[in-house]
N, C-alpha and C positions, 0 to 999 in steps of 0.2 A: 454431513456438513451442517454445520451451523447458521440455520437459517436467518436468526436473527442478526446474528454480527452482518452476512448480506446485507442484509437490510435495510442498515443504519449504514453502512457501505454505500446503498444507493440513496438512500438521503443524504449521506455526504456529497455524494456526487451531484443531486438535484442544488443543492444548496451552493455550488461551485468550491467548494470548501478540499479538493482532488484533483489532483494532475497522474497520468498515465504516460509510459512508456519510460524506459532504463532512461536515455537525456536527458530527459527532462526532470525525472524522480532523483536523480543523480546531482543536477543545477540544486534543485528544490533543497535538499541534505546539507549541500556545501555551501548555499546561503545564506542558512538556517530557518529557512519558512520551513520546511517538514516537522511534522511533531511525532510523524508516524509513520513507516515504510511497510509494505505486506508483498510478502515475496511470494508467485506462485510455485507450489511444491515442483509441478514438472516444468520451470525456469530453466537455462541451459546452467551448467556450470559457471560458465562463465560470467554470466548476469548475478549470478546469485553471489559467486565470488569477489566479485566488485559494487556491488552495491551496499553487502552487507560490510564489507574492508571501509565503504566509505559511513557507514554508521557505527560504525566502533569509534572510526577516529572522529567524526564531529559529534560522538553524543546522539545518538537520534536513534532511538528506540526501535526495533525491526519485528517483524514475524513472519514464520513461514506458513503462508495456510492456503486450503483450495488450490486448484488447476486452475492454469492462463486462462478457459473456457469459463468458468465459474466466475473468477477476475472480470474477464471480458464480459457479461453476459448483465454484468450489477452495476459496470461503469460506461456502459453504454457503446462497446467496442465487441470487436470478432473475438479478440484472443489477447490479453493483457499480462505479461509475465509479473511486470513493477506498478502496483500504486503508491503514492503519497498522499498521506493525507495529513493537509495544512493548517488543520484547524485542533486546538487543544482537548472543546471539549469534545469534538466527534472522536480524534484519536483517546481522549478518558471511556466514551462511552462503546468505540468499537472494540474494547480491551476487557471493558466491563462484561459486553454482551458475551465471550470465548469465557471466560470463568466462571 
């Protein structure tokens, strides 16, 4: 796992710049405050199928990376299938840190 992209994960999150859970990452997409969505790999189908349907259709860029526990663990929760993250340059730089 990629330690760094966590990283900058959790300074997004220090930074308030990150909302958690499907609702609300879901609200965030079709608003258009998300600039970034991270899906966790062991997500249900069902999460991952409607979340990512609703980023195709509003534009809003997705990934699939890490376990809910990994998710949860850097955004300050037990277990986090869906983050958002709201902010341009943290979603540039948590893209940068994976390549």
């Amino acid at each position: 796992m990629n330690e760094k992209f966590l990283g900058m994960l959790g300074l997004a999150k220090r930074a308030g710049k990150i909302q958690t859970g499907e609702d609300i990452c879901s609200k965030a997409v079709k608003s258009g405050i998300s600039k970034l969505i991270i899906v966790a790999c062991d997500a249900s189908d069902n999460t991952k199928k409607s979340i990512t349907n609703s980023c195709k259709y509003y534009n809003v860029q997705y990934i699939e990376k890490c376990s809910k526990a990994e998710l949860g663990k850097f955004t300050g929760a037990d277990s986090r299938a869906v983050v958002s993250v709201n902010d341009d340059n943290f979603a540039k730089a948590i893209l940068d840190k994976l390549n």
